[in-house]
N, C-alpha and C positions, 0 to 999 in steps of 0.2 A: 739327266734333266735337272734343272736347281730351281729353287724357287725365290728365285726373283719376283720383282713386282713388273718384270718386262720377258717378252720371249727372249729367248737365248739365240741368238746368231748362229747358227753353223753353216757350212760350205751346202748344203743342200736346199738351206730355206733362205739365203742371203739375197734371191731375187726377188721373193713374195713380199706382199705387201703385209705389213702388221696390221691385223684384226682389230685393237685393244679399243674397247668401244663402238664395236661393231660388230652384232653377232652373223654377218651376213660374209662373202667371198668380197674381197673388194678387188673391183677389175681397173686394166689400163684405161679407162673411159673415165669412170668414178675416182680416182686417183689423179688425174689430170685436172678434172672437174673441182677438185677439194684443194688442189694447187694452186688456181688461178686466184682465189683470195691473197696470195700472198704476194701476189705482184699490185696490189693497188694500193699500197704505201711505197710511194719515193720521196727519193730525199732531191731537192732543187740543182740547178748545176751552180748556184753557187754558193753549195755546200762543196767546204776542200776536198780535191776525188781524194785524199789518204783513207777522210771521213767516210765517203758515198763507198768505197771500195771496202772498209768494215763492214758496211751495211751490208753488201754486196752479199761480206761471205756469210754474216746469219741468217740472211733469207735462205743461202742457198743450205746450209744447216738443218733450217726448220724446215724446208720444204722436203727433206730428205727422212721428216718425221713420219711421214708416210710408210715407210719401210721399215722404218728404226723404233720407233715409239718416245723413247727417253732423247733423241736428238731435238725433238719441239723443246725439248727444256734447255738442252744445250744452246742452240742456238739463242733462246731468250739469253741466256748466261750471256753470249756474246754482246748480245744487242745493250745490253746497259753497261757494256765496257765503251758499245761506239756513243751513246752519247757520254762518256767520262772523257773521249777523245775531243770529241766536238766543241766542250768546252776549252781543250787544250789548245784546240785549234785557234778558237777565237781569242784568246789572249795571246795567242803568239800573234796571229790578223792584226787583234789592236795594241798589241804594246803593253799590255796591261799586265803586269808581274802580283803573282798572288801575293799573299800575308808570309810575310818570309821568305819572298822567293821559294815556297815548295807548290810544286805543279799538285796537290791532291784536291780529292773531288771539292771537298767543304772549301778548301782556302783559294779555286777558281771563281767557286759557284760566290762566294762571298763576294770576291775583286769585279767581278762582273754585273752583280748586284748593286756593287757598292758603286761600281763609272756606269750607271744606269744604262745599262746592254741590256742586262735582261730585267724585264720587271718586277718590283717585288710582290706584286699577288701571283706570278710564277715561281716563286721560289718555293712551294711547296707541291711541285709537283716534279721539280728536278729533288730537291732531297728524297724525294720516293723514288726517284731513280737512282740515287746513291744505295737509300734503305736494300733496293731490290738486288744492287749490287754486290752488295758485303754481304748479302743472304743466301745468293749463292756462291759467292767465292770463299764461306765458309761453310760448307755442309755438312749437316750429320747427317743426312743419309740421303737417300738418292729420292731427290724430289721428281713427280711426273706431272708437269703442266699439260692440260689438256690444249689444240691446238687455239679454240675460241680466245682464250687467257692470252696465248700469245701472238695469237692476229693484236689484239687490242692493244696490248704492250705497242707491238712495234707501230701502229696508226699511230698512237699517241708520241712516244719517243722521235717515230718521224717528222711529226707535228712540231716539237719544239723545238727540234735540230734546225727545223727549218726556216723559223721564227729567229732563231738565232746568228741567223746567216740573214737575213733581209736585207 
């Protein structure tokens, strides 16, 4: 047994559902039931399917948090990679070459701000999508987002991806 801040996986408990915030058996009904929130963020069809197919795979991630517990945070991790994409997307859509020609998050979100794609009372809420990104892709230790946090994230991130595609 280790003591982690999450249960340990083994080949006997890899079907059950993780407890962590629940002091109660959580059954295939209640599990399905705590799932379907995660399907009423999409992203538009015409957001580029590279982008909608990112998204794809951190819903299916977090939704996998159910079993997993520390997977809802992974999956977040994922989800502020796909809007870093989204932006990449949209400058290659429009032509629009960052500061230096380097595709990174600041010098997209800049080039796109700056050929008024996106609006600049939005720009602080995509650098919080940057902020959230460089915070998890460098971790000192193993962060556990509850799943609430990251419903929200992705409504929101869904929301701008998809404002960004109009």
């Amino acid at each position: 047994m280790n003591n982690f801040k999450f249960r340990e996986l083994t080949p006997e408990n890899f079907f059950e559902y993780d407890k962590r915030g629940s002091n109660k058996e959580i059954s295939r009904e209640l599990a399905i039931e705590a799932t379907k929130f995660f399907f009423e963020a999409q992203l538009s069809e015409k957001v580029p399917k590279d982008t909608r197919e990112l998204f794809e795979v951190a819903r299916a991630v977090m939704i996998y948090g159910v079993n997993f517990y520390p997977l809802y945070t992974v999956g977040a991790e994922q989800l502020f990679r796909v809007a870093e994409n989204a932006l990449r997307m949209k400058c290659n859509q429009t032509g629009i070459v960052p500061n230096q020609g380097k595709y990174m998050f600041a010098n997209m979100l800049g080039a796109l701000v700056g050929n008024r794609v996106i609006d600049r009372e939005h720009i602080d809420i995509w650098y919080s999508f940057k902020k959230l990104r460089n915070i998890f892709s460098h971790p000192e230790f193993q962060q556990l987002f509850p799943p609430g946090d990251v419903l929200d994230w992705m409504d929101l991130v869904s929301e701008y991806i998809n404002r960004l595609f109009e």
